[in-house]
Backbone as JSON Lines, residues from 0, in Angstrom:
{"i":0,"aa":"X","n":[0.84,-1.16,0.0],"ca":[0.0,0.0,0.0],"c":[0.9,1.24,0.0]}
{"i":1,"aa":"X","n":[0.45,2.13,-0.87],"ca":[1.18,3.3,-0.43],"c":[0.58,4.26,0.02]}
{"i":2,"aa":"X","n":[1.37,4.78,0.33],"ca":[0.98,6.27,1.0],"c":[1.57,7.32,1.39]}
{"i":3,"aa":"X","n":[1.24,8.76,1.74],"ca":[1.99,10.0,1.97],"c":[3.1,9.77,2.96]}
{"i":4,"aa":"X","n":[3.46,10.35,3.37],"ca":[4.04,10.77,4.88],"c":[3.18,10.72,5.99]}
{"i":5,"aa":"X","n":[2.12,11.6,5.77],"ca":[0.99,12.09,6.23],"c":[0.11,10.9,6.56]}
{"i":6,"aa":"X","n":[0.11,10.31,5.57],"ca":[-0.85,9.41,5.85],"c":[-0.22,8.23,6.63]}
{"i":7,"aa":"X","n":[0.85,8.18,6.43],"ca":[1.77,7.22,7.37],"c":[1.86,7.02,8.67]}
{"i":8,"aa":"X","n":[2.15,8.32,8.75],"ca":[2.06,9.21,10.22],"c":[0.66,8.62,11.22]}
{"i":9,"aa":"X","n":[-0.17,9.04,10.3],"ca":[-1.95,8.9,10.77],"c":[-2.19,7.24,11.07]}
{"i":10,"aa":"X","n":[-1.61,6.63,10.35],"ca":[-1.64,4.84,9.98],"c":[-0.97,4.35,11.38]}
{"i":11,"aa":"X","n":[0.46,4.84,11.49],"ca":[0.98,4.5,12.37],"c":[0.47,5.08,14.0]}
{"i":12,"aa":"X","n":[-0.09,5.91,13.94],"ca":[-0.73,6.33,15.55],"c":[-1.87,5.45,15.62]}
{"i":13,"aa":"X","n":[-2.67,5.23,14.78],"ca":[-3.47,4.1,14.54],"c":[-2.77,2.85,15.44]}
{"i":14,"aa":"X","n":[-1.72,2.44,14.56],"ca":[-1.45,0.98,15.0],"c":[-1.09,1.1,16.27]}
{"i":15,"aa":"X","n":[-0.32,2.2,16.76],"ca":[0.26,2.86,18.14],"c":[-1.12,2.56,19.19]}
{"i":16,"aa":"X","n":[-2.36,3.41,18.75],"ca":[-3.3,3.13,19.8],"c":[-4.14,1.85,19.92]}
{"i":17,"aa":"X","n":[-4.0,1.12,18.81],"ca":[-4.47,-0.34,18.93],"c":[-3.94,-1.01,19.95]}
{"i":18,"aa":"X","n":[-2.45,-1.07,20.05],"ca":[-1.44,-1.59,20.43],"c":[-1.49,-1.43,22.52]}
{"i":19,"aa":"X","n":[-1.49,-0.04,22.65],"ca":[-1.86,0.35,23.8],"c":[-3.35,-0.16,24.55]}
{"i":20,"aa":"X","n":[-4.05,0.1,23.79],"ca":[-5.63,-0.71,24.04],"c":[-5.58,-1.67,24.17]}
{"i":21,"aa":"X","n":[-4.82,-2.86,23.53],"ca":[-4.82,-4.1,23.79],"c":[-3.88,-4.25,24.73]}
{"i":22,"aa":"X","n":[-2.92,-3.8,25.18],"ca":[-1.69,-3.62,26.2],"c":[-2.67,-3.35,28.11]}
{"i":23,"aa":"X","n":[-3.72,-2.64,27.54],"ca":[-3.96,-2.12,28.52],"c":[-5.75,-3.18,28.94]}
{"i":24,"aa":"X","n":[-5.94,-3.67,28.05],"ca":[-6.76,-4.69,28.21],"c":[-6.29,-5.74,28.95]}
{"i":25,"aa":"X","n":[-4.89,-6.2,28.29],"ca":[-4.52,-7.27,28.93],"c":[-4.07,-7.16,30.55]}
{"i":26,"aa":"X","n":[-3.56,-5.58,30.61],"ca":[-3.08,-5.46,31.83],"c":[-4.6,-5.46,33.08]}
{"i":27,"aa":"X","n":[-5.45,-4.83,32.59],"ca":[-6.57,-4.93,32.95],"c":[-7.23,-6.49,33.65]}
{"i":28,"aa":"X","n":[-7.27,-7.49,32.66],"ca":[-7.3,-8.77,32.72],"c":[-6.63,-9.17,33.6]}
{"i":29,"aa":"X","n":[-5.28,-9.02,33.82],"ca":[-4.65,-9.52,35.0],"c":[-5.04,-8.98,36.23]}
{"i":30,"aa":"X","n":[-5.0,-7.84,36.31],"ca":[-5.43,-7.14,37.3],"c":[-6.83,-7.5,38.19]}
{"i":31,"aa":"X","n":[-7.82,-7.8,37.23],"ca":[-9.17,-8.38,37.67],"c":[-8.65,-9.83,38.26]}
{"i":32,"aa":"X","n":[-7.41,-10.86,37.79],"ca":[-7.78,-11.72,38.56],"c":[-7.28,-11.68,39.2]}
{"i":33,"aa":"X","n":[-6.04,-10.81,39.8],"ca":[-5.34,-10.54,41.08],"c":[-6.61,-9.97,41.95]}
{"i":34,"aa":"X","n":[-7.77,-9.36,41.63],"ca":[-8.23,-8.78,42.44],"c":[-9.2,-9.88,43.3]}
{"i":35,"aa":"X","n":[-9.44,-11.19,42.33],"ca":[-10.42,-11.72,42.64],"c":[-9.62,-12.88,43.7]}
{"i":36,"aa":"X","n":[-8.27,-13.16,43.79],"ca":[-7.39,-13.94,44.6],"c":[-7.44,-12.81,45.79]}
{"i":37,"aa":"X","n":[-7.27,-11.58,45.13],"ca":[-7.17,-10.51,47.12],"c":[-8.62,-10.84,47.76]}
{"i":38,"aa":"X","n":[-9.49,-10.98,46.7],"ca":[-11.26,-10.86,47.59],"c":[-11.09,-12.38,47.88]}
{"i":39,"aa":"X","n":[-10.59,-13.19,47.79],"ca":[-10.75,-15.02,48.23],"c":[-10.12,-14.73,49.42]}
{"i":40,"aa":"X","n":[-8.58,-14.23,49.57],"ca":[-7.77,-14.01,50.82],"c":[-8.74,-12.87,51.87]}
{"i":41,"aa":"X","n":[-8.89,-12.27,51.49],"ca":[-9.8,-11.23,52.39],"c":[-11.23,-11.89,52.84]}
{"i":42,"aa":"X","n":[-11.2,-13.02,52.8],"ca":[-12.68,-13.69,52.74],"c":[-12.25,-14.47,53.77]}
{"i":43,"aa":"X","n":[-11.46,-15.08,53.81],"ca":[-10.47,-16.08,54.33],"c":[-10.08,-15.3,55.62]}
{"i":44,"aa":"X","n":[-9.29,-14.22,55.53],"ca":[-9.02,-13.35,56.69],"c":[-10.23,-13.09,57.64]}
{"i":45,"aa":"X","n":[-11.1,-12.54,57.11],"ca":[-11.91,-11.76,57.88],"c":[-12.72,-13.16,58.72]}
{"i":46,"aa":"X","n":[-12.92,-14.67,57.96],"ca":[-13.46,-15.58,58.92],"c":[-12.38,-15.46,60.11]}
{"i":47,"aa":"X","n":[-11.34,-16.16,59.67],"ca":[-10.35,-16.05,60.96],"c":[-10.64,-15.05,61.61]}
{"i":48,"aa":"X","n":[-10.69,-13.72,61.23],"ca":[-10.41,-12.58,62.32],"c":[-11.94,-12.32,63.09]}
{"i":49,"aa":"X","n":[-13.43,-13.24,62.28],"ca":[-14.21,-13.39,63.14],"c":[-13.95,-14.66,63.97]}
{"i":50,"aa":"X","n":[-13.3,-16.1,63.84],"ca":[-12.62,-16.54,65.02],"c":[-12.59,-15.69,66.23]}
{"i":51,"aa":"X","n":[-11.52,-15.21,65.95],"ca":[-10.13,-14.72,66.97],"c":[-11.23,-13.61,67.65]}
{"i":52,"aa":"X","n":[-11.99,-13.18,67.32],"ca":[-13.67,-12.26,68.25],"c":[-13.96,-13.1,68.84]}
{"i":53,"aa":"X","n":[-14.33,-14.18,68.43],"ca":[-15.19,-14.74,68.92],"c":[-14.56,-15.84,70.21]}
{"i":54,"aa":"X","n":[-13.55,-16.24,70.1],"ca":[-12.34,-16.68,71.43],"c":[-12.38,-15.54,72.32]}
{"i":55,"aa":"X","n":[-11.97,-14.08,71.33],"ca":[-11.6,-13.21,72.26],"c":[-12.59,-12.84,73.26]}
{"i":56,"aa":"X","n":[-13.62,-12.99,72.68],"ca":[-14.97,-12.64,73.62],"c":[-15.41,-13.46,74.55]}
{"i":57,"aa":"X","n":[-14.99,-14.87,74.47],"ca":[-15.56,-16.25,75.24],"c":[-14.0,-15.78,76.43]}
{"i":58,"aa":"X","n":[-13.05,-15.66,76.02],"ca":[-11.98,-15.3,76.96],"c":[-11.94,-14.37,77.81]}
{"i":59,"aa":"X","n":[-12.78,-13.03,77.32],"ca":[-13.14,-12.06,78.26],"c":[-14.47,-11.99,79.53]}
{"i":60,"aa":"X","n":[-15.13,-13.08,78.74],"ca":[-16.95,-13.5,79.13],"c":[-16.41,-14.49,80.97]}
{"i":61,"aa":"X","n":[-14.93,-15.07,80.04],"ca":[-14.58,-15.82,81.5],"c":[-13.86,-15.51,82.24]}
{"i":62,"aa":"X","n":[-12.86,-14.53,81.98],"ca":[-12.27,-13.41,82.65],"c":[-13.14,-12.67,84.04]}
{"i":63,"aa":"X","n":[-14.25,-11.87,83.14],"ca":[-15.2,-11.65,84.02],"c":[-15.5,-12.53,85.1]}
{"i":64,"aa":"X","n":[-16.3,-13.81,84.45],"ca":[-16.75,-15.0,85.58],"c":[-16.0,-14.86,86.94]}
{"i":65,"aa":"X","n":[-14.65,-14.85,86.53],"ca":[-13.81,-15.06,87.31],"c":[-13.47,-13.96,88.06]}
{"i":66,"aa":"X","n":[-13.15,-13.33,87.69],"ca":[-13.05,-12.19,88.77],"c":[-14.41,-11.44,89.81]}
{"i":67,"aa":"X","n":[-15.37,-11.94,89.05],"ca":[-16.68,-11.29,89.44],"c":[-17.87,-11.95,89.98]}
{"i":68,"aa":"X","n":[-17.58,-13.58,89.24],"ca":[-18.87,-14.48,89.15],"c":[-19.05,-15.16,90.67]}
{"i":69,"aa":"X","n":[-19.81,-16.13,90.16],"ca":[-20.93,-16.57,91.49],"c":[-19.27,-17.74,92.13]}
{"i":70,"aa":"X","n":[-18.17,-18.24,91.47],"ca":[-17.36,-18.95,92.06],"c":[-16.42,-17.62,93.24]}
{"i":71,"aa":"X","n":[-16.2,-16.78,92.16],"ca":[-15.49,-15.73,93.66],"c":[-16.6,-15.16,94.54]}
{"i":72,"aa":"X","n":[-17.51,-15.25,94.7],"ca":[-17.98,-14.62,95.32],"c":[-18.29,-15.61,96.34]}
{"i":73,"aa":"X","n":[-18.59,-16.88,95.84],"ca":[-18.87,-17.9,97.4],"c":[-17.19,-17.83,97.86]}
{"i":74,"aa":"X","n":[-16.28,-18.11,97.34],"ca":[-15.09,-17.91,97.93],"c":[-14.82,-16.8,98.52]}
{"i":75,"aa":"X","n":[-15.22,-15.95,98.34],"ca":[-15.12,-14.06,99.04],"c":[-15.73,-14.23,100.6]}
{"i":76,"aa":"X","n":[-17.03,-14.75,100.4],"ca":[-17.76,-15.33,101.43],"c":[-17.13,-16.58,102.45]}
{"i":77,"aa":"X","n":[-16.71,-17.24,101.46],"ca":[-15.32,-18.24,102.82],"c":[-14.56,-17.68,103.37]}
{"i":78,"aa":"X","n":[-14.14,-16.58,102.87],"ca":[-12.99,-16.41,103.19],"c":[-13.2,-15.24,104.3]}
{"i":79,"aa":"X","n":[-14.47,-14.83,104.04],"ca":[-14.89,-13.47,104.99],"c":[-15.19,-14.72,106.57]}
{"i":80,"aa":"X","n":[-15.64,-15.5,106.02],"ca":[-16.07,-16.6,107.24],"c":[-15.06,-16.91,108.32]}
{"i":81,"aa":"X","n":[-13.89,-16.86,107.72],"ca":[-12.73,-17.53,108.22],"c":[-12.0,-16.28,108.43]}
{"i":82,"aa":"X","n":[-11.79,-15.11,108.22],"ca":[-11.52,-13.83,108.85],"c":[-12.38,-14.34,109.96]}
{"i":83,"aa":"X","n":[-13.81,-13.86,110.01],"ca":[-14.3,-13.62,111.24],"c":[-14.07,-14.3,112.38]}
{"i":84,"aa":"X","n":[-13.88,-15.79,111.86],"ca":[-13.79,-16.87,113.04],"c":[-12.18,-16.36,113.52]}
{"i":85,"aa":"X","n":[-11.09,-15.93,112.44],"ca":[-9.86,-15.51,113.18],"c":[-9.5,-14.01,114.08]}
{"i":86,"aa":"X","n":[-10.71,-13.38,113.91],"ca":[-10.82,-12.3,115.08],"c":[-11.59,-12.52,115.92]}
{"i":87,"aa":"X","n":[-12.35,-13.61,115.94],"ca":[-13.1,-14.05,117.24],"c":[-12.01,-15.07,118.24]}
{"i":88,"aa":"X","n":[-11.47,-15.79,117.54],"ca":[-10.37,-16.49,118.37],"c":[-9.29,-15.64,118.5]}
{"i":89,"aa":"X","n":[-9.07,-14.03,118.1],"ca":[-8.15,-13.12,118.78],"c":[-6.92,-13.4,118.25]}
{"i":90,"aa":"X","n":[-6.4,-14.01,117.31],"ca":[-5.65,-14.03,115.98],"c":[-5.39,-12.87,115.43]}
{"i":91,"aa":"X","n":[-3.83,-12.45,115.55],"ca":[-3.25,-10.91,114.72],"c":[-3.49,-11.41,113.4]}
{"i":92,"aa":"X","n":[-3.75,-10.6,112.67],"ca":[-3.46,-10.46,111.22],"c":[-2.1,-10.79,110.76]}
{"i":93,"aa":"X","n":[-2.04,-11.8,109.75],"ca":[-0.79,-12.19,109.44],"c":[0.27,-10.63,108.65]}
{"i":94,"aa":"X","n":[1.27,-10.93,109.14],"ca":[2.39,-10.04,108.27],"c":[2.1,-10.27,106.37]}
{"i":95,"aa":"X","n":[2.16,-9.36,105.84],"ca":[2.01,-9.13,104.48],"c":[2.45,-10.0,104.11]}
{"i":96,"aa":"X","n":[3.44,-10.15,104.01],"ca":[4.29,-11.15,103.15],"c":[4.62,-12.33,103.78]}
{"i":97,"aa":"X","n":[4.22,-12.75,104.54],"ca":[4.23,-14.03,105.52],"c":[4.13,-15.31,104.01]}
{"i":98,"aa":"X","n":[3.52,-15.16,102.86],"ca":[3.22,-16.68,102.3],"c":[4.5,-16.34,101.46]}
{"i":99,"aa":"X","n":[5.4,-15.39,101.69],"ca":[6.48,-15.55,100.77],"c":[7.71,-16.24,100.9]}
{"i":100,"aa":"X","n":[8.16,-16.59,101.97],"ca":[8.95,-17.75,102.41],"c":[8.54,-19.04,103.31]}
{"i":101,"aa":"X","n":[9.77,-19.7,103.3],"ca":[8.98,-20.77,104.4],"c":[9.45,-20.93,105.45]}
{"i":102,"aa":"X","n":[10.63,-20.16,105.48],"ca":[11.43,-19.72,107.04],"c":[10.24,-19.17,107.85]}
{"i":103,"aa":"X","n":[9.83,-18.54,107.25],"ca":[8.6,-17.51,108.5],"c":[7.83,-18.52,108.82]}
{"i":104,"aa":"X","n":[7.01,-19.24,108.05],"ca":[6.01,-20.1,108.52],"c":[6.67,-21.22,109.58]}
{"i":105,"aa":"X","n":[7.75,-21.77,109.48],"ca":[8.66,-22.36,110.59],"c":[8.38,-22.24,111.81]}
{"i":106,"aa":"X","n":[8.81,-20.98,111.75],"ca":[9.07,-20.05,112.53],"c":[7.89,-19.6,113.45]}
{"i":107,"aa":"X","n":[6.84,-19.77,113.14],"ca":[5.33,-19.58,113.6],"c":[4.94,-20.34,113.8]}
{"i":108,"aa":"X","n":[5.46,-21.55,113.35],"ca":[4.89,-22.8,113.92],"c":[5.95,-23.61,115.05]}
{"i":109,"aa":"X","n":[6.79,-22.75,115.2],"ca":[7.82,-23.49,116.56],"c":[7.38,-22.16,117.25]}
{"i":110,"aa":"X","n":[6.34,-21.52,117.58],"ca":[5.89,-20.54,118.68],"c":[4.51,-21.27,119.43]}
């Protein structure tokens, strides 16, 4: 085929933007299925990370129990029991740190 300069010119930006369009299709194409492997992983994540709620919440639910529930509190109550009975039998209050060695306790028990 022939042709001008001109028309060459015109022919060739032609083939130039074909070239790019299909360049950019294809890049496109990939891109969609990278996107559709990030939405599988992000699908994947977010179960786990509703897991890890849902532990975290059963872990805090017993946290509570425990510090708060009906087991410390009958124990709060023993233990208030057994204060009282040790100021009725006229029993000092132990030294702070008395359960931290075992020399002391010895020691209280050869008195």
């Amino acid at each position: 085929m022939f042709c001008s300069p001109l028309n060459l010119y015109a022919f060739l930006a032609i083939v130039r933007q074909a070239n790019q369009t299909f360049q950019t299709e294809k890049a496109t194409g990939q891109i969609l299925t990278l996107l559709d492997a990030f939405n599988k992983q992000w699908a994947e994540y977010t179960k786990e990370l509703g897991g890890v709620l849902t532990k975290f919440t059963g872990f805090q639910e017993g946290l509570v129990s425990v510090i708060s529930g009906t087991r410390f509190k009958k124990l709060r109550v023993a233990v208030g029991k057994m204060d009282d009975l040790r100021r009725k039998q006229g029993i000092p209050d132990a030294p702070l740190g008395a359960l931290d060695g075992d020399d002391e306790l010895e020691e209280a028990g050869d008195e």
